[in-house]
N, C-alpha and C positions, 0 to 999 in steps of 0.2 A: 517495614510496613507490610501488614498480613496481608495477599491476595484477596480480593474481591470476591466471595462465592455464590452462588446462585442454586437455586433448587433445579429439576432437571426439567423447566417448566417454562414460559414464556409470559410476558405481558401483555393485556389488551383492555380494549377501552379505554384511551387516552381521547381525551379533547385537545385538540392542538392549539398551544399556549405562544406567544411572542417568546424573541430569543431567551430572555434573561429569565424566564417564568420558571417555578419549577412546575415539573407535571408529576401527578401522583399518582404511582399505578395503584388499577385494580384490582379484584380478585384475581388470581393467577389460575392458568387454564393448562392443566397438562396435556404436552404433544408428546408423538413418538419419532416424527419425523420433520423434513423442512419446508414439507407442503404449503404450509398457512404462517409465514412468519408475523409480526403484529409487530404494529410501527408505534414505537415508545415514542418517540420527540420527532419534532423538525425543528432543526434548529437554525435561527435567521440569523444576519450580520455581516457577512461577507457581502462587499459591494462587486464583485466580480465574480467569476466562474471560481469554484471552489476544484483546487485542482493535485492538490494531496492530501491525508489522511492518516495519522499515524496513532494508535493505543500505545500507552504504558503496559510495561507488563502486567501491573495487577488488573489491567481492564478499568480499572476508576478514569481516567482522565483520558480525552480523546484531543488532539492538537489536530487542527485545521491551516491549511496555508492556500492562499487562493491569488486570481489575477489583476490583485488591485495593482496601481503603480505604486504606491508606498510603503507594498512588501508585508501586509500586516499577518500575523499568525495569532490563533484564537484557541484559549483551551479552557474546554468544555468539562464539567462533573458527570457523569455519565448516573451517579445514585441519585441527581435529582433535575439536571439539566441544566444546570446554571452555568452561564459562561464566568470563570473562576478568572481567566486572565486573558490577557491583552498584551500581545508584543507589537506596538508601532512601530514602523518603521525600521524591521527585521533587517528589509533588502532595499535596496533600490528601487527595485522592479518586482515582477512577479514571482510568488515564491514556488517555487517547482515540483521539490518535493521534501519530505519530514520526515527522518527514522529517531527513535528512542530508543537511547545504548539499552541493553537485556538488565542493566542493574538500574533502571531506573530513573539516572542522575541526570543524565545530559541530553538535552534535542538537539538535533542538527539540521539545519536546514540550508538548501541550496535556491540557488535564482539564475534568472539569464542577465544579475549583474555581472556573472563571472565569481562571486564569491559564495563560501561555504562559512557558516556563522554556528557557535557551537554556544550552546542557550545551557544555564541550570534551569530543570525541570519542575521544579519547588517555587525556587524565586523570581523565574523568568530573567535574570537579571543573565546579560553578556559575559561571555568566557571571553573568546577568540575568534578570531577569522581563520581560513584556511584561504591563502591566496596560490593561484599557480596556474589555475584556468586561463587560458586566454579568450574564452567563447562561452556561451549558456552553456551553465550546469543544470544538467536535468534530472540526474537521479543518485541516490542512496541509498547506502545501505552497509549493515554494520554485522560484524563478524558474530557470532554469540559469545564469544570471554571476551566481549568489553575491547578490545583489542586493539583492530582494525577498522578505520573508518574507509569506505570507497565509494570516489564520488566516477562519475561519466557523465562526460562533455561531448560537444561537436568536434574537443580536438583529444579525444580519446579517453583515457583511466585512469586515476589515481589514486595511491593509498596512502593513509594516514598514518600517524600513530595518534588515537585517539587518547591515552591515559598521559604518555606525553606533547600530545597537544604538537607535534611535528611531521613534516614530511618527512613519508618512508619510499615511495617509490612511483615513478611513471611506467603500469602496464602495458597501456598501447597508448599508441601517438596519434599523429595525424593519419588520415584512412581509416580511422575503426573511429565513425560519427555516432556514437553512445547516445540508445535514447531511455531503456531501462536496465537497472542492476539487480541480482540477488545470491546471497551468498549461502551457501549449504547449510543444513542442518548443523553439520560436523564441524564446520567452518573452515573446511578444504580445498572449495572452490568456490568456485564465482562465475557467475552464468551474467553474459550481458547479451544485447540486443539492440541492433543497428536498423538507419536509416534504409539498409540495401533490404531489409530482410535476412540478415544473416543474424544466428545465434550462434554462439563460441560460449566453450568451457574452458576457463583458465584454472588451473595451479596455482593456490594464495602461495604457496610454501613456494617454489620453485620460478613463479609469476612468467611461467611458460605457458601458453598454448595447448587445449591438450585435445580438442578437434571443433567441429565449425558444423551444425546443422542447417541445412540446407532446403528450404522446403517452403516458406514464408515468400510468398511475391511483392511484399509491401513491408511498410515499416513497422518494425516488432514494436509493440507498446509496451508490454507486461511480460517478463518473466520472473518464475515463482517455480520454488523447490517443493516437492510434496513431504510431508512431515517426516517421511523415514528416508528421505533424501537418495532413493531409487528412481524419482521421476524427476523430468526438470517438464513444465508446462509454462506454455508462451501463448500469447496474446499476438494481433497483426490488425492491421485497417483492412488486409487481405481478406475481411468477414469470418477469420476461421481464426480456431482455438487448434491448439497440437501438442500432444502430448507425446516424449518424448523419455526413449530407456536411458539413461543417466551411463550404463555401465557398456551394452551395445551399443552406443548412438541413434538406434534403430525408433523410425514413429510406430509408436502404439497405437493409437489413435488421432482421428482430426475430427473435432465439434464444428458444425455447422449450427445456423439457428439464429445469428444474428444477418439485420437486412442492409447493417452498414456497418462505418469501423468497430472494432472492440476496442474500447478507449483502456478498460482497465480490471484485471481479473487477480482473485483471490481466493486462498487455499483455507479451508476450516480447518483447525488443528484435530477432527477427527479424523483427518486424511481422506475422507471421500467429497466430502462436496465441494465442489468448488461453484465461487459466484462469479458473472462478467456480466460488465457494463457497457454501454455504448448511446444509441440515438432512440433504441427502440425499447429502453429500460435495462432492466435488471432481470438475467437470467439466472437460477439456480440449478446445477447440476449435479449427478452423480458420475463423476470423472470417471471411474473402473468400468463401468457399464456405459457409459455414452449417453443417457437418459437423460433427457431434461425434464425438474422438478415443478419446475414451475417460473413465470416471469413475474416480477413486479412493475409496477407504470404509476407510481406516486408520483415521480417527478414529473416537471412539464416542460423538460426539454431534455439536451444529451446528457445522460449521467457520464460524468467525466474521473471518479475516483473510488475507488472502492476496497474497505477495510474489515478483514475478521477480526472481533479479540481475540487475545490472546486465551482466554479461558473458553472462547467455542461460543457465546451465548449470545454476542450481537453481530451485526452487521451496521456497518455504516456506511453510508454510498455521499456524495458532493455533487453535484451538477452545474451547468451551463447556468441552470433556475437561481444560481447564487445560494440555495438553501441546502442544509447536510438532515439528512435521516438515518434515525435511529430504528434500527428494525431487531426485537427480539426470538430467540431462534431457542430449539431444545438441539443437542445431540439427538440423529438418528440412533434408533435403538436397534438391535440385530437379535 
């Protein structure tokens, strides 16, 4: 299937449509930057807090997993806004969080049933379960060759084998309480982040330990690799953002700016903006410089998830408000 492409421009003037509606953009309005982004959809359905967020690689298809008790996961058209499918009854419980292997095929989604559910992408229809958790699964995420799946629990790490659908190994055990995962550009390592506030870089190859950032007073929410996989940047309830040298261990920088937790932050594959979520909206920044771009306040309550495509051009954020938006973006230009 061909990638999804877009001019180097943004949407606006959208009326905002019930979930199933489709909305039709506008005239297109060229930016140069991600001052003024312009909200394509809001899309409704989720009876609870929408609490992950996950694109396909081509950017077409956006999968929502949120805090209903019946685990339902919903996936959205992004060319016209139609909600395309329905997983009932994914999880038991609430669904945690959603990665889509790099080729496409497969969703994964985890819950604090304790299990990990591997979904075809197309048909929605059930692969497998991944059982082995003994506690809430909260987070995933997936090697880039398709490879390795790694989930993180309350009772620590585990890895996949996602093409044969098998356990390959327990990372860390009990004492490393796993609240986010993310795994390198290169897919070398794997950066998680604990309830104490610690961040640790592990060794996929080796599934050694390879040092422990220290610097977070509260619990890390978000960690996320920068596109050329030199930075690792973390998210905290600690109100602060930190950005962090991958090859030093050394912090580069620490964002201030938000007035309570940071629920959840994201990397533009232009490598400089990054966006974070929390109670007081949506922040957009330029990471390298420290500068913040601007905030959005659409939502009407805590933005609780937040996603770049993979091709740079939207953003999508989830909220507490039960409702997901669609926000269109250009790459800054230099």
């Amino acid at each position: 299937m061909a990638a999804m492409t877009f001019p180097s421009t943004i949407w606006q003037g959208f009326s905002e449509k019930t979930a199933h509606a489709a909305v039709e953009p506008t005239k297109l309005q060229s930016r140069s930057d991600f001052a003024h982004p312009q909200l394509i959809y809001t899309l409704h359905g989720h009876g609870g807090t929408v609490k992950s967020l996950a694109f396909s690689p081509d950017s077409k298809i956006l999968a929502s997993g949120g805090a209903e008790n019946e685990g339902v996961i919903r996936l959205w058209n992004l060319t016209t806004g139609n909600r395309v499918g329905t997983i009932r009854k994914a999880h038991k419980t609430a669904v945690e969080s959603l990665v889509i292997s790099p080729d496409g095929q497969t969703l994964a989604s985890c819950s604090s049933d304790y299990t990990i559910n591997l979904w075809n992408l197309k048909n929605q229809k059930f692969k497998r379960s991944f059982v082995g958790h003994s506690t809430n699964v909260l987070s995933l995420a997936v090697s880039p060759d398709n490879q390795v799946l790694v989930s993180g629990a309350m009772d620590g790490i585990r890895l996949w084998d996602l093409p044969q659908q098998r356990p390959l190994a327990t990372l860390a055990s009990f004492g490393n309480l796993i609240h986010t995962l993310a795994v390198s550009p290169d897919g070398k390592t794997l950066a998680s982040g604990d309830y104490q506030g610690v961040v640790k870089l592990w060794n996929l190859g080796s599934e050694k330990l390879i040092r422990a950032y220290v610097g977070h007073v509260d619990l890390v929410t978000t960690v996320a690799f920068t596109p050329d996989g030199k930075n690792l940047i973390t998210a905290s309830r600690d109100r602060t953002i930190k950005i962090w040298n991958i090859y030093t261990g050394e912090l580069v920088r620490t964002l201030k700016g938000h007035n309570n937790w940071v629920n959840a932050i994201a990397i533009n594959p232009d490598g400089k903006t990054l966006a974070s979520a929390g109670k007081d909206g949506i922040k957009l920044w330029d990471w390298t410089t420290g500068e913040l771009i601007t905030t959005l306040n659409e939502h009407t309550d805590w933005v609780s998830a937040i996603a770049f495509s993979p091709n740079g051009q939207m953003l999508a954020s989830g909220s507490f408000d039960k409702q997901i938006k669609v926000w269109g973006i250009a790459p800054k230009l230099n």
